[in-house]
VODOLUM-752909 format. One record per atom (N, C-alpha, C): residue number from 1; residue in three letters; atom name; z negated, y, x negated. Coordinates in steps of 0.05 Angstrom, whole numbers, plus 5000, padded with zeros to 4 digits. Layout:
<pts>
PT:seq:type:atom:z:y:x
PT:NUM:ALA:CA:Z:Y:X
...
</pts>
This chain:
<pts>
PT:seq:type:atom:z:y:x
PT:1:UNK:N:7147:5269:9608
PT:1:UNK:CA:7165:5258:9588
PT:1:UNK:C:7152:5236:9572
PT:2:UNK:N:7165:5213:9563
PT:2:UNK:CA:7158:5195:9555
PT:2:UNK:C:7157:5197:9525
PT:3:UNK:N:7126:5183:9512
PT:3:UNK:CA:7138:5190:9484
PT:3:UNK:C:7147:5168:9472
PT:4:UNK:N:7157:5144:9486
PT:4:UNK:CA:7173:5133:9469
PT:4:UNK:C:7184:5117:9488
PT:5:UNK:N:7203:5099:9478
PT:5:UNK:CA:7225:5083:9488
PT:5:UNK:C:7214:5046:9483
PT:6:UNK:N:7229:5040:9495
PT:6:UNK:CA:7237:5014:9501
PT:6:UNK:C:7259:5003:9486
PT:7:UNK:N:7263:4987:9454
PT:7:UNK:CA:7282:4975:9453
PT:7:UNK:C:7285:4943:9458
PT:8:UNK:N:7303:4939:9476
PT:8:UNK:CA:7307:4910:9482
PT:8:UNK:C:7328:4899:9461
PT:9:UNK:N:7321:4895:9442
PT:9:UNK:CA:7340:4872:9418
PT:9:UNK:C:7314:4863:9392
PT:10:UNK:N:7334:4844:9392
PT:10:UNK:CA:7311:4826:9367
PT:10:UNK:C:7321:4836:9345
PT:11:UNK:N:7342:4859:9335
PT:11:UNK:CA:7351:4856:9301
PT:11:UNK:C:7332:4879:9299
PT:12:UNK:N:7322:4868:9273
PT:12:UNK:CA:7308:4887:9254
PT:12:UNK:C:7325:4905:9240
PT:13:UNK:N:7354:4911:9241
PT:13:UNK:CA:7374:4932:9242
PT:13:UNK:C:7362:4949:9253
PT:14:UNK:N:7360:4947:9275
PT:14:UNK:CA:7362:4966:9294
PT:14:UNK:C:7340:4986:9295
PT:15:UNK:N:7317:4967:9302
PT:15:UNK:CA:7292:4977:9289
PT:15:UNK:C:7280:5001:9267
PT:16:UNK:N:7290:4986:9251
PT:16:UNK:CA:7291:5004:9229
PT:16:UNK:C:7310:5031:9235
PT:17:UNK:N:7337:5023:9237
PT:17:UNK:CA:7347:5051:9250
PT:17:UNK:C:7338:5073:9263
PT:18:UNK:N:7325:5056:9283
PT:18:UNK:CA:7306:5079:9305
PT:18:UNK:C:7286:5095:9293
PT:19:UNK:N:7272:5067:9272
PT:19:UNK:CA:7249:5092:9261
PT:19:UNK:C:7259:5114:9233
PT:20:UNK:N:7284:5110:9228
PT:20:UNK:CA:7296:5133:9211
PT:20:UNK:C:7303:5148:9227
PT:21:UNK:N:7302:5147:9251
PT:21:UNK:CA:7304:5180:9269
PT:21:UNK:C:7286:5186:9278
PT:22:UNK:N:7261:5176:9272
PT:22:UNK:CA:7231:5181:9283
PT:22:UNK:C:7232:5172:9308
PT:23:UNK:N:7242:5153:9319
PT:23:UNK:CA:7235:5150:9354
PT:23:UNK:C:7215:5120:9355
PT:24:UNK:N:7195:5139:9369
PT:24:UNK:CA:7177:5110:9375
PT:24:UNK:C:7182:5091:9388
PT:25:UNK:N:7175:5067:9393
PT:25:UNK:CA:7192:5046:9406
PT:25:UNK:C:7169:5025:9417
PT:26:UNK:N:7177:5012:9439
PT:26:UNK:CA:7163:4981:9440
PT:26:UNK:C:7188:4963:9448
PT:27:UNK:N:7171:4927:9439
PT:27:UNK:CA:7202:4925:9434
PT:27:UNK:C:7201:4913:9463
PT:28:UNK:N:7227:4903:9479
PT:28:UNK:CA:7223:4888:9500
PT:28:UNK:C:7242:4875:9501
PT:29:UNK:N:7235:4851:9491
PT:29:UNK:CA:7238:4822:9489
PT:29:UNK:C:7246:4811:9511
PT:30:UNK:N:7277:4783:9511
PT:30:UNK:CA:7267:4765:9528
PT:30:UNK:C:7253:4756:9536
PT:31:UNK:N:7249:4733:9557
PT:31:UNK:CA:7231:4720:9557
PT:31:UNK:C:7244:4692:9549
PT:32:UNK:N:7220:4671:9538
PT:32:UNK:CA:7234:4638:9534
PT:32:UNK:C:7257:4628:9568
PT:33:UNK:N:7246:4635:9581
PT:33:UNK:CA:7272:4623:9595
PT:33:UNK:C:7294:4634:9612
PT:34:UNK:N:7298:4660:9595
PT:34:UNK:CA:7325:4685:9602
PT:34:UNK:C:7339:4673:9571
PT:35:UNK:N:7374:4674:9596
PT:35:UNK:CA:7388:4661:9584
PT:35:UNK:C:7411:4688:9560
PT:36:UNK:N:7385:4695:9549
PT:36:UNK:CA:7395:4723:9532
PT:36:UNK:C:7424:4711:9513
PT:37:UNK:N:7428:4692:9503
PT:37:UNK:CA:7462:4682:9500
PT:37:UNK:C:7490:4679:9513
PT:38:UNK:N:7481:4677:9538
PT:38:UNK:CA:7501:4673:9557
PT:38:UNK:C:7509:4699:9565
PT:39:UNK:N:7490:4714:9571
PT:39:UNK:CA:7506:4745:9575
PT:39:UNK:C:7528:4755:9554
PT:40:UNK:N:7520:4738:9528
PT:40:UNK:CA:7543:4747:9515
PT:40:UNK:C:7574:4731:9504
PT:41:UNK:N:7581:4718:9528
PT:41:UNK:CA:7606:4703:9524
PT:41:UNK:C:7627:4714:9542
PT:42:UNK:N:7648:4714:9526
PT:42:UNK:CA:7674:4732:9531
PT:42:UNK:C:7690:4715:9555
PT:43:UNK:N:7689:4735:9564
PT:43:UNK:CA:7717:4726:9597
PT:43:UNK:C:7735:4728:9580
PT:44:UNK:N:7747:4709:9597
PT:44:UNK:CA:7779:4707:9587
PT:44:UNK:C:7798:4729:9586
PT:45:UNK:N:7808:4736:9563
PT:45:UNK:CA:7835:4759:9561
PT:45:UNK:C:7818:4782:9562
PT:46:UNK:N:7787:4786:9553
PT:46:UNK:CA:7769:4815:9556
PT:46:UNK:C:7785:4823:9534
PT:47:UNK:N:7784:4846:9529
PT:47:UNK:CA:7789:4867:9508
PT:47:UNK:C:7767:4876:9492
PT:48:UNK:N:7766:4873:9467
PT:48:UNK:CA:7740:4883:9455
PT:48:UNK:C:7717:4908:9460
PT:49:UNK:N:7737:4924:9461
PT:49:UNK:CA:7721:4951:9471
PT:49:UNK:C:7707:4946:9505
PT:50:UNK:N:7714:4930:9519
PT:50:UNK:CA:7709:4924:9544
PT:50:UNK:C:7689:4907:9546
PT:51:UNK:N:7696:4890:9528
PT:51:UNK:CA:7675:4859:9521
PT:51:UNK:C:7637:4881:9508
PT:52:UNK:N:7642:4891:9492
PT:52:UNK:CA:7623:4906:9491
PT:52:UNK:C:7605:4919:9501
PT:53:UNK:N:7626:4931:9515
PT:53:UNK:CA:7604:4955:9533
PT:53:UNK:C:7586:4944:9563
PT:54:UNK:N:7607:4914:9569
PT:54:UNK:CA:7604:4906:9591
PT:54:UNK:C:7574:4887:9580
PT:55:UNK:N:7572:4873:9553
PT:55:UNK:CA:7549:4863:9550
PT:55:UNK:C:7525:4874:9554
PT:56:UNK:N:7535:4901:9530
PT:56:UNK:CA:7501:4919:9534
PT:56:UNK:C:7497:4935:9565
PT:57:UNK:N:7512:4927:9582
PT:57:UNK:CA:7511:4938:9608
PT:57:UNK:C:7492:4921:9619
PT:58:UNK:N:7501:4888:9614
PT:58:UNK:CA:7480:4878:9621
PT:58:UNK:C:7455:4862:9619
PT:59:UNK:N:7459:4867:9588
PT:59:UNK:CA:7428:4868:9566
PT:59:UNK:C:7415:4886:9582
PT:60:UNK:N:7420:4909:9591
PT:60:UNK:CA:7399:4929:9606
PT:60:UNK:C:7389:4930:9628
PT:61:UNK:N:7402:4913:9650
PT:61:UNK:CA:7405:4898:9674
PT:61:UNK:C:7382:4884:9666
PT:62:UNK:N:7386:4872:9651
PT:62:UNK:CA:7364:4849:9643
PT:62:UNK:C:7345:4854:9633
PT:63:UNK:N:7339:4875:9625
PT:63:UNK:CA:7310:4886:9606
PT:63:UNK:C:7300:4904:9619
PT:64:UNK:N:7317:4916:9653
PT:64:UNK:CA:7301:4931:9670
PT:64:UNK:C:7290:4910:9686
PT:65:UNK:N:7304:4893:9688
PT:65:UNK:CA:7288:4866:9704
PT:65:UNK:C:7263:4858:9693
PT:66:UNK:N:7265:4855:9675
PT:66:UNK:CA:7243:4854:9657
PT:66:UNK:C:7213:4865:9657
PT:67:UNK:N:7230:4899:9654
PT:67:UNK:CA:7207:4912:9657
PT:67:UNK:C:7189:4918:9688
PT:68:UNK:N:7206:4909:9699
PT:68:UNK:CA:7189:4907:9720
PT:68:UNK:C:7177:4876:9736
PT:69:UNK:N:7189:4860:9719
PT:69:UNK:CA:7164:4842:9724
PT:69:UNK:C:7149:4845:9710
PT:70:UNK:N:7152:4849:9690
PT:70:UNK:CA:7118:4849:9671
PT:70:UNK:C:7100:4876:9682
PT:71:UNK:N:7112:4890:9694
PT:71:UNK:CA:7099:4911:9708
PT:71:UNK:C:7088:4936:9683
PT:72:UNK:N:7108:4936:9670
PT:72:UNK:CA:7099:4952:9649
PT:72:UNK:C:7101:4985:9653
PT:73:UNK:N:7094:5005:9630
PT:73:UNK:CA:7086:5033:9639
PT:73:UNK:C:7127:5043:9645
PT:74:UNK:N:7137:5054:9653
PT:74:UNK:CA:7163:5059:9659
PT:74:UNK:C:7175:5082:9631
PT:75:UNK:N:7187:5076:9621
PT:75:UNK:CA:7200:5093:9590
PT:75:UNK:C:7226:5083:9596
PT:76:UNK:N:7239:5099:9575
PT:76:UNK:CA:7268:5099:9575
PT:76:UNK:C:7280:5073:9562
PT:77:UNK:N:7297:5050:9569
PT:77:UNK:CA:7302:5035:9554
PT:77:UNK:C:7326:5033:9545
PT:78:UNK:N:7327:5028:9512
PT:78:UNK:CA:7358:5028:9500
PT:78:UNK:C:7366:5003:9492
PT:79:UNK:N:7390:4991:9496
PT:79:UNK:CA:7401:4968:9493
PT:79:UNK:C:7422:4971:9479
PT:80:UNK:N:7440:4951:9450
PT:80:UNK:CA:7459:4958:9433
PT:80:UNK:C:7465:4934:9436
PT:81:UNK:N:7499:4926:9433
PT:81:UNK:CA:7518:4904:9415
PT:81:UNK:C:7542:4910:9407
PT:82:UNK:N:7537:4895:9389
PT:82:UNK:CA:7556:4901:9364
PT:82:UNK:C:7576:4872:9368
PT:83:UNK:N:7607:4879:9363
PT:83:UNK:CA:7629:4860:9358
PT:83:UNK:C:7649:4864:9344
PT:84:UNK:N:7654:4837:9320
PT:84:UNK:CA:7677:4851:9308
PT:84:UNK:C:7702:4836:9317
PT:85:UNK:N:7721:4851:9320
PT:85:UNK:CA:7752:4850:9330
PT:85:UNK:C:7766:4855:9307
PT:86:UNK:N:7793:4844:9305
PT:86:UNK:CA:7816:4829:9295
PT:86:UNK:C:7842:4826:9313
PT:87:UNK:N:7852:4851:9319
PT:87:UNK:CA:7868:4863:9344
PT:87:UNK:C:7847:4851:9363
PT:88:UNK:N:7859:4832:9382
PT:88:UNK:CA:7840:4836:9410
PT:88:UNK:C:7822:4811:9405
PT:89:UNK:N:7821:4800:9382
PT:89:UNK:CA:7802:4775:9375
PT:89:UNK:C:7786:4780:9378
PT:90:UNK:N:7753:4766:9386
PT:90:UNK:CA:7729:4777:9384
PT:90:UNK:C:7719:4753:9363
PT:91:UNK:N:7704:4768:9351
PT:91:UNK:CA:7692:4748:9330
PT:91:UNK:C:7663:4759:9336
PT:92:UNK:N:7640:4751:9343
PT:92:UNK:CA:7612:4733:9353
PT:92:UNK:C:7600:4729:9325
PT:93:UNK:N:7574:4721:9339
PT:93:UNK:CA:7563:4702:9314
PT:93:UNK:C:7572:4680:9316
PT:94:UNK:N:7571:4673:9297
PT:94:UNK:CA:7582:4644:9284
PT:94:UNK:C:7562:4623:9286
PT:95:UNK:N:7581:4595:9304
PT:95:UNK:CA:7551:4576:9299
PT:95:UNK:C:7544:4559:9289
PT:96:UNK:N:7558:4562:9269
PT:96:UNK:CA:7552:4536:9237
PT:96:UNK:C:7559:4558:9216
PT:97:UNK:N:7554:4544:9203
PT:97:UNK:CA:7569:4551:9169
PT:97:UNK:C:7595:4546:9165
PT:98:UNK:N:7609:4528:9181
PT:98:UNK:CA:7636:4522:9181
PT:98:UNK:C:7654:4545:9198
PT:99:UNK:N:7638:4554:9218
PT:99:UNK:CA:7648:4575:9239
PT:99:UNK:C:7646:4606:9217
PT:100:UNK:N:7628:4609:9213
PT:100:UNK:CA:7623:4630:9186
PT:100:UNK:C:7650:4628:9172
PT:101:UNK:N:7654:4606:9162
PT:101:UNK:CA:7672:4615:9132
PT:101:UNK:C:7697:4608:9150
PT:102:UNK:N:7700:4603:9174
PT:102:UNK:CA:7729:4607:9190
PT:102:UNK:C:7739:4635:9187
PT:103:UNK:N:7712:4654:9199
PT:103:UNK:CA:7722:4681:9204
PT:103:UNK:C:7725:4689:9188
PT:104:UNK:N:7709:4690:9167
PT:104:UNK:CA:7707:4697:9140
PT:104:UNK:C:7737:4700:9124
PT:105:UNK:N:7752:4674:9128
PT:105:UNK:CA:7775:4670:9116
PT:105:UNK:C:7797:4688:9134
PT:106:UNK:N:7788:4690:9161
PT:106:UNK:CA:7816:4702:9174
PT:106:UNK:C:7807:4738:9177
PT:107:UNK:N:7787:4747:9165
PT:107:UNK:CA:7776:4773:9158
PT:107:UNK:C:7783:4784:9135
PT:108:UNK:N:7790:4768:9120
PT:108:UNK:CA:7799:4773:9085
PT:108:UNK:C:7822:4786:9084
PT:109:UNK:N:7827:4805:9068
PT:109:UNK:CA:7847:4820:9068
PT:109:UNK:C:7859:4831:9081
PT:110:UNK:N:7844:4846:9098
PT:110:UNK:CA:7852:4848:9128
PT:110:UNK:C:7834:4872:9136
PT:111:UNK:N:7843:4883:9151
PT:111:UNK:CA:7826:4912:9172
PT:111:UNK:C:7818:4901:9194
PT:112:UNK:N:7792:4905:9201
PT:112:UNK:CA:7780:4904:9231
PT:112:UNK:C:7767:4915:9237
PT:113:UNK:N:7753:4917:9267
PT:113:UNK:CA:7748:4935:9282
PT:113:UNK:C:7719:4922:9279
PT:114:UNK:N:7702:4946:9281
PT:114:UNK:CA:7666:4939:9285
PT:114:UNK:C:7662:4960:9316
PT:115:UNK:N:7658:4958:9334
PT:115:UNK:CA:7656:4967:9361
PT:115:UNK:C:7621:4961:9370
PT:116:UNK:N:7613:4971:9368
PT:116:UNK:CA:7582:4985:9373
PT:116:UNK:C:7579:5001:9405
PT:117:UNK:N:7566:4986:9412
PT:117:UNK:CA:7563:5000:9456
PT:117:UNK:C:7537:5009:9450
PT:118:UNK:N:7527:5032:9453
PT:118:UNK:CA:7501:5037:9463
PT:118:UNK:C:7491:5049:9500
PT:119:UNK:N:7472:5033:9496
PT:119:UNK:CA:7468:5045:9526
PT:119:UNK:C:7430:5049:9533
PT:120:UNK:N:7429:5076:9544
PT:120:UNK:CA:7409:5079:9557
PT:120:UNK:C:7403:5079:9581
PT:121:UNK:N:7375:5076:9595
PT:121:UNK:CA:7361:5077:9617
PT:121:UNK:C:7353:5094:9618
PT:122:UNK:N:7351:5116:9637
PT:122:UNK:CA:7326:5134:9640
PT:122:UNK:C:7316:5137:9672
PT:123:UNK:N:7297:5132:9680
PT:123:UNK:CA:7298:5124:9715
PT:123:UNK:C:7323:5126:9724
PT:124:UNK:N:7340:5134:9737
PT:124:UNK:CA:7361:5120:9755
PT:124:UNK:C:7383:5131:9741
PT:125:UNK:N:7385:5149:9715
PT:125:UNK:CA:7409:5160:9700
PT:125:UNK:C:7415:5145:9681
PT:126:UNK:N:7432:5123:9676
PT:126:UNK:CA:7445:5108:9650
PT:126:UNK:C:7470:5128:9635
PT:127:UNK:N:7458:5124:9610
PT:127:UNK:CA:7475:5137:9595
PT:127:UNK:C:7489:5118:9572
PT:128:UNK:N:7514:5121:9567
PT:128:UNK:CA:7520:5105:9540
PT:128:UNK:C:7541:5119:9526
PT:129:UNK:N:7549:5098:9508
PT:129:UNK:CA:7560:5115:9486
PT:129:UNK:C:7588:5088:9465
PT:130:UNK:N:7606:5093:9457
PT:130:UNK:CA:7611:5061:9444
PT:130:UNK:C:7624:5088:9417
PT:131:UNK:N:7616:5067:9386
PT:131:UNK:CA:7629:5069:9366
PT:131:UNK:C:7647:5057:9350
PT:132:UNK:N:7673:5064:9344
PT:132:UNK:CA:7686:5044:9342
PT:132:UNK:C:7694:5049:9306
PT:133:UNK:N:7686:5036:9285
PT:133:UNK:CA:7696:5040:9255
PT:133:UNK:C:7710:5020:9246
PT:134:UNK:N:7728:5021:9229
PT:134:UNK:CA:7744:5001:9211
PT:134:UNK:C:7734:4985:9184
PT:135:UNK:N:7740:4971:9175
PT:135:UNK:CA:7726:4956:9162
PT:135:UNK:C:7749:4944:9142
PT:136:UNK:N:7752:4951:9129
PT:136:UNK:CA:7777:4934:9101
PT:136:UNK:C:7763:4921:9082
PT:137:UNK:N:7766:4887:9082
PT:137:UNK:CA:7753:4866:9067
PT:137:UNK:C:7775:4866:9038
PT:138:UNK:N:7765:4856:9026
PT:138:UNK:CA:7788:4850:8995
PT:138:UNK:C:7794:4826:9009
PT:139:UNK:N:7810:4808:8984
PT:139:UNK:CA:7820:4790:8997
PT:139:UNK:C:7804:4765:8979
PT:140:UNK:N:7783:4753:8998
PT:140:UNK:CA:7763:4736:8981
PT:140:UNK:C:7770:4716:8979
PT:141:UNK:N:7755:4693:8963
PT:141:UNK:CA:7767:4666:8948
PT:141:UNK:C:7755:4650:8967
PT:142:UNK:N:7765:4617:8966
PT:142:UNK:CA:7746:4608:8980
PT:142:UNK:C:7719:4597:8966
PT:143:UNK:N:7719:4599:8943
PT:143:UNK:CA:7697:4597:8934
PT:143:UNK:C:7673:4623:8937
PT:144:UNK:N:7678:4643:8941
PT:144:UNK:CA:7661:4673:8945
PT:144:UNK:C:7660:4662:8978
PT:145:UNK:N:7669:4658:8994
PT:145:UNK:CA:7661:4653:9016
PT:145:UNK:C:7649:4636:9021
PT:146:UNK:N:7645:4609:9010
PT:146:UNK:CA:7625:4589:9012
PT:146:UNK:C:7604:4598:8997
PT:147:UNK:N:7598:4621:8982
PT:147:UNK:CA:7574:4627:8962
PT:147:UNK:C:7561:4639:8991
PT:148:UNK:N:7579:4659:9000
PT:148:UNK:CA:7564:4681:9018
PT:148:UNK:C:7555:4667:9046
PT:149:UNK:N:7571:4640:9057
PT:149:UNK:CA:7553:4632:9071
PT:149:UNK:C:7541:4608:9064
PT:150:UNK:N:7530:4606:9041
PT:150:UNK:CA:7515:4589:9033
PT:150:UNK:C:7481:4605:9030
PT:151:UNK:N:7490:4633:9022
PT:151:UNK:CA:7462:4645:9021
PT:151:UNK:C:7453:4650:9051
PT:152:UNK:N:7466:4642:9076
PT:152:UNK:CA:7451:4645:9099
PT:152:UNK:C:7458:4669:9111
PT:153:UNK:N:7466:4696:9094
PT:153:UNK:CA:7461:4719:9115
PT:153:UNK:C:7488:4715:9133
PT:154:UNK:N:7505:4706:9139
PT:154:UNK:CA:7523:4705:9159
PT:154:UNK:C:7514:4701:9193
PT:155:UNK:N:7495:4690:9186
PT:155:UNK:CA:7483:4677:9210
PT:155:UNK:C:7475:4689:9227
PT:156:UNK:N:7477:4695:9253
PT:156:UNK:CA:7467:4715:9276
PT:156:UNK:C:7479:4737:9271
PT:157:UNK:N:7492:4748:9251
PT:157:UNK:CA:7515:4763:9257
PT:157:UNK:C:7545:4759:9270
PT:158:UNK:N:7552:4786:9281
PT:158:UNK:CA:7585:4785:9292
PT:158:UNK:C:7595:4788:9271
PT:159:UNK:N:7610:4771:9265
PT:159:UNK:CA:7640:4767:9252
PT:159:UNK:C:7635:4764:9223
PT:160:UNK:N:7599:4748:9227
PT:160:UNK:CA:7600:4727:9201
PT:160:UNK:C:7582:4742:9177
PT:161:UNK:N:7583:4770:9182
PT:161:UNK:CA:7578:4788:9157
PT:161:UNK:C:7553:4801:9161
PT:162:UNK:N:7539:4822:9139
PT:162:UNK:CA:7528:4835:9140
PT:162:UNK:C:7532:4860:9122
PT:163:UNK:N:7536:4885:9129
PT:163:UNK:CA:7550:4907:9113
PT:163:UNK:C:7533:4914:9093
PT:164:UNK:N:7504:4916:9109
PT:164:UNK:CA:7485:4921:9079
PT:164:UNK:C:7471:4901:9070
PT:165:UNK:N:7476:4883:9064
PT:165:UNK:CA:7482:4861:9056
PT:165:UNK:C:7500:4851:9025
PT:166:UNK:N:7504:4825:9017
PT:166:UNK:CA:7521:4821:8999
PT:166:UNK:C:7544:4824:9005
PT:167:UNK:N:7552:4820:9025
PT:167:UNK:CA:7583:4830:9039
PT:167:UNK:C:7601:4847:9036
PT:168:UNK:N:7576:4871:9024
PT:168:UNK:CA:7584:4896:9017
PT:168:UNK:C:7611:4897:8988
PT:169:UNK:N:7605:4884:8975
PT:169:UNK:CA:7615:4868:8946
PT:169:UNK:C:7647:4866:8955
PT:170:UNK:N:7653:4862:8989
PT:170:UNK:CA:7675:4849:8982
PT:170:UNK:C:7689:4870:9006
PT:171:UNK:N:7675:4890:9008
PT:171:UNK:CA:7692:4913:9030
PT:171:UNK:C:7698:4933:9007
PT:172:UNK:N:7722:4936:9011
PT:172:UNK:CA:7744:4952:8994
PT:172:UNK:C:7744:4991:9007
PT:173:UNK:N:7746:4983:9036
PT:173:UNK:CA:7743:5011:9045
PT:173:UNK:C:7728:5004:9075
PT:174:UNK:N:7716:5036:9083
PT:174:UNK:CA:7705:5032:9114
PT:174:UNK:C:7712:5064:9120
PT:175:UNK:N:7711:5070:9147
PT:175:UNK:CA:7716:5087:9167
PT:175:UNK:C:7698:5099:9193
PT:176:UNK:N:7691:5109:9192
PT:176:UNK:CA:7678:5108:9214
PT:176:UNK:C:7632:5108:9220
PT:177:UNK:N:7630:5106:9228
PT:177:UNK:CA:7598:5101:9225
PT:177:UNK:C:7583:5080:9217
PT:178:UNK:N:7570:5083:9195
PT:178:UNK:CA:7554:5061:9173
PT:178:UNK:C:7534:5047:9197
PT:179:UNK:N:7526:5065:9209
PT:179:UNK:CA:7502:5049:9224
PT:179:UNK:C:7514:5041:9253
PT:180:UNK:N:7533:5051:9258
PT:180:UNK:CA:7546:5036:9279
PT:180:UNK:C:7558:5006:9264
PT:181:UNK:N:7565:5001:9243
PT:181:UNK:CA:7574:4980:9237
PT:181:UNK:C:7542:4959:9222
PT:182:UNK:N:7522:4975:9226
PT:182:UNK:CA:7495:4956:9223
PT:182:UNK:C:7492:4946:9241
PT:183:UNK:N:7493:4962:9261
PT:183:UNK:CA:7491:4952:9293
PT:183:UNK:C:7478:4972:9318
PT:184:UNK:N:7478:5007:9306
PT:184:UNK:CA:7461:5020:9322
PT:184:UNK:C:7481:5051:9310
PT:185:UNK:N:7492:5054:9326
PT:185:UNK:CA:7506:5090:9315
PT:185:UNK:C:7480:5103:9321
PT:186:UNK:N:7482:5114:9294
PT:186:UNK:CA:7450:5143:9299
PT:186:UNK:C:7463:5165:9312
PT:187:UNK:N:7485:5175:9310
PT:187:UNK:CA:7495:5201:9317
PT:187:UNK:C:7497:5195:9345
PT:188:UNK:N:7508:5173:9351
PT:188:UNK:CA:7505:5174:9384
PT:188:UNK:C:7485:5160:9399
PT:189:UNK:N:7473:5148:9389
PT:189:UNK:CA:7443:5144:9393
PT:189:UNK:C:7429:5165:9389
PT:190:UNK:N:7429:5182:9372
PT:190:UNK:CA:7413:5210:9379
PT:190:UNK:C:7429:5229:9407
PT:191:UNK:N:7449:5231:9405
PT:191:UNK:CA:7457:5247:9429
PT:191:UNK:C:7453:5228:9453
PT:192:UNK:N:7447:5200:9461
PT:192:UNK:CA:7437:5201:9481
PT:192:UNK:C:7404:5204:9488
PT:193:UNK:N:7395:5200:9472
PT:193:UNK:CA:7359:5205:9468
PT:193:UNK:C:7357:5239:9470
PT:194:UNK:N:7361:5254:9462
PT:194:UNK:CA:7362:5281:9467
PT:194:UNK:C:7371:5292:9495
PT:195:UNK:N:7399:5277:9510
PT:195:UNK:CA:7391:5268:9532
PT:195:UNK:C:7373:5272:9558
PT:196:UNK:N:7359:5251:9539
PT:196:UNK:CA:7337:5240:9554
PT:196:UNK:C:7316:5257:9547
PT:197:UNK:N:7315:5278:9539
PT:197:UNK:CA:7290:5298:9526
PT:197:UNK:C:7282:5281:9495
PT:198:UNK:N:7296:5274:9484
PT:198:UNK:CA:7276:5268:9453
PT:198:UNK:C:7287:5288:9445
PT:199:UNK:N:7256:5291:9416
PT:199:UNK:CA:7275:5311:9395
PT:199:UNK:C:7285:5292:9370
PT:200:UNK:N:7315:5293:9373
PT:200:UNK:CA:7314:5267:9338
PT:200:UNK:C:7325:5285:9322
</pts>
């Protein structure tokens, strides 16, 4: 049994998540010339819940490739993405400040969907998991939206925001799993690691 895992993502979300369930980790990284963006652009007419699961399907594709070129010790690897939807809209990270306070404005006053895919590796058994919570914004000014992406955190987030974050200020109600809408469900991120033999 392995005592720790493999996570392939760069958010320090996630991270941190993992180590509030005690699971040890190494991280495994792209490399500079894996085209780790392109895996995540939406086919035409995908459906959110589909668009999701089909990425982190093959974020993992890609990070088992990985691990075996670098020829590393073999552990379990977990791969997560997060998207927020607006009926079957997908809203991404944003790639300006102008793209930010687009979504921003068509997120306002409004319910949407935060859809969270997790997926594991464990030698030849993949397991995954998707969380899906609601999200009710107030209905913000356009001046509160040019503040909030003026301070930067919009950036490299889906759908512009960050929950624990200042963002928080302007969500009225939520549903569903807090850390699935950070970007990592613990409850089903622990049931697939247990799984895999962890104890979380």
């Amino acid at each position: 049994m392995s005592e720790f895992i493999y996570l392939a993502s760069q958010s320090p979300r996630r991270r941190q998540l993992l180590e509030q369930l005690g699971v040890r980790y190494e991280l495994l990284l792209p490399d500079a010339d894996e085209d780790a963006e392109g895996i995540e652009a939406v086919l035409p007419g995908e459906a959110p819940a589909r668009y999701v699961q089909r990425v982190t399907g093959l974020k993992l594709d890609a990070a088992m490739a990985r691990l075996k070129r670098r020829k590393l010790p073999v552990a379990p690897i977990l791969c997560s993405d997060t998207t927020v939807a607006l009926g079957r809209t997908i809203y991404g990270k944003p790639e300006d400040a102008a793209d930010a306070r687009r979504m921003l404005r068509e997120l306002s006053g409004a319910t949407h969907r935060v859809l969270t895919a997790v997926a594991v590796q464990h030698g030849r058994k993949r397991l995954a998991a998707l969380s899906t919570s609601r999200v009710t914004f107030a209905p913000m000014t356009p001046a509160a939206i040019r503040r909030y992406v003026d301070s930067g955190e919009p950036m490299g987030k889906a759908g512009a925001y960050a929950i624990q974050g200042a963002a928080a200020a302007h969500v009225s109600s939520l549903s569903g799993s807090y850390s699935g809408i950070m970007g990592l469900p613990m409850y089903e991120t622990a049931q697939l690691l247990r799984e895999c033999g962890f104890k979380t």
